[in-house]
N, C-alpha and C positions, 0 to 999 in steps of 0.2 A: 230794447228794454224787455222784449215779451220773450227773448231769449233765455236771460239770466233768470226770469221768472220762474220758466220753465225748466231748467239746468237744475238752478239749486234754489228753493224756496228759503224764506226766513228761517222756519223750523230749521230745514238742513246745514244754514249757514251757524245758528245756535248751537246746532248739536255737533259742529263740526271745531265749532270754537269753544264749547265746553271739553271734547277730545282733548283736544291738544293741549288746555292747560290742565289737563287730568295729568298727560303723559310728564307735561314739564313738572308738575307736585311732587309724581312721583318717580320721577328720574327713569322713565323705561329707557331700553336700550332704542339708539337712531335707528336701526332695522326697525322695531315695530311700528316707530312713527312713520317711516318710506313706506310702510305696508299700508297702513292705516287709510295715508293720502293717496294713495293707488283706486285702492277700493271706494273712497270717495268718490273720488274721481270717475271710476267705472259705473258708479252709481251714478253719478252725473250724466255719462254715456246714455245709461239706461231708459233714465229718463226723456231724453231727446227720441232714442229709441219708441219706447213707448208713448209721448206726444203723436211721432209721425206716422206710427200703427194707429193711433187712433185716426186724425186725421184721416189716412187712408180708408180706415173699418165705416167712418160714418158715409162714405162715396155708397158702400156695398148697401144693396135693400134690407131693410131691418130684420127680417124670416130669416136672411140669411143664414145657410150652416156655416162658410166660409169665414162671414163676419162674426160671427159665434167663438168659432175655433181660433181666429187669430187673436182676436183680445183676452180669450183663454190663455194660450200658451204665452200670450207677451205678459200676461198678468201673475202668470207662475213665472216665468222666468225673472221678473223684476221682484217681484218677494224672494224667491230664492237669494238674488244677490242681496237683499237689506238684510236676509236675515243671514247671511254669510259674511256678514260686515257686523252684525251685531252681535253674532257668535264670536269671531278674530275679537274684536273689543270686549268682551265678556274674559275670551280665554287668558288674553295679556292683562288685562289688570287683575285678572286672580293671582297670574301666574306671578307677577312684579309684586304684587301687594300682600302676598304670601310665601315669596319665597323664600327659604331658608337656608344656609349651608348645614347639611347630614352632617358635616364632620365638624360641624364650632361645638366646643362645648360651653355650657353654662350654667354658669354658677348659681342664677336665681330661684332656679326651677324650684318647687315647693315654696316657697318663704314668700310671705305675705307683707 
């Protein structure tokens, strides 16, 4: 159980199932939901990742430069990937939720 805690918390499992039926409302294409669940997924990675950096960082003496450096760089590398999953989901629902065909024409435009 202290796995799946660890993998994917409540928040992530919310924000994971708020996604998908964002995508299903708005009909995005199947490529960007494979994406979507990719990146979860690697986020999931991530986290196990960073679990077992920490575990290891708390063995190291607390002065430590080594244990410094390594919760450093596992702590940029693991924001990096959220916010690389939350940029991709930023750019597809702009991108789905305003796209438009350049060449439809339309008759409304002006008229109230």
């Amino acid at each position: 159980m202290e796995f799946w805690r660890i993998v994917a918390p409540k928040q992530e499992q919310a924000f994971f199932g708020i996604c998908l039926l964002i995508y299903w409302l708005i009909s995005a294409a199947s490529l960007s939901g494979y994406i979507l669940g990719a990146l979860f997924l690697i986020v999931a990675a991530g986290r196990l990742v960073r679990h077992a950096v920490t575990l290891f960082a708390s063995k190291l003496p607390r002065r430590s430069q080594l244990r410094h450096y390594i919760i450093l760089c596992t702590s940029v590398a693991f924001f990096s990937l959220l916010a690389l999953r939350g940029c991709y989901l930023a750019a597809v629902i702009v991108d789905v939720g305003f796209h438009s065909d350049p060449f439809e024409v339309r008759s409304d435009i002006g008229r109230h």
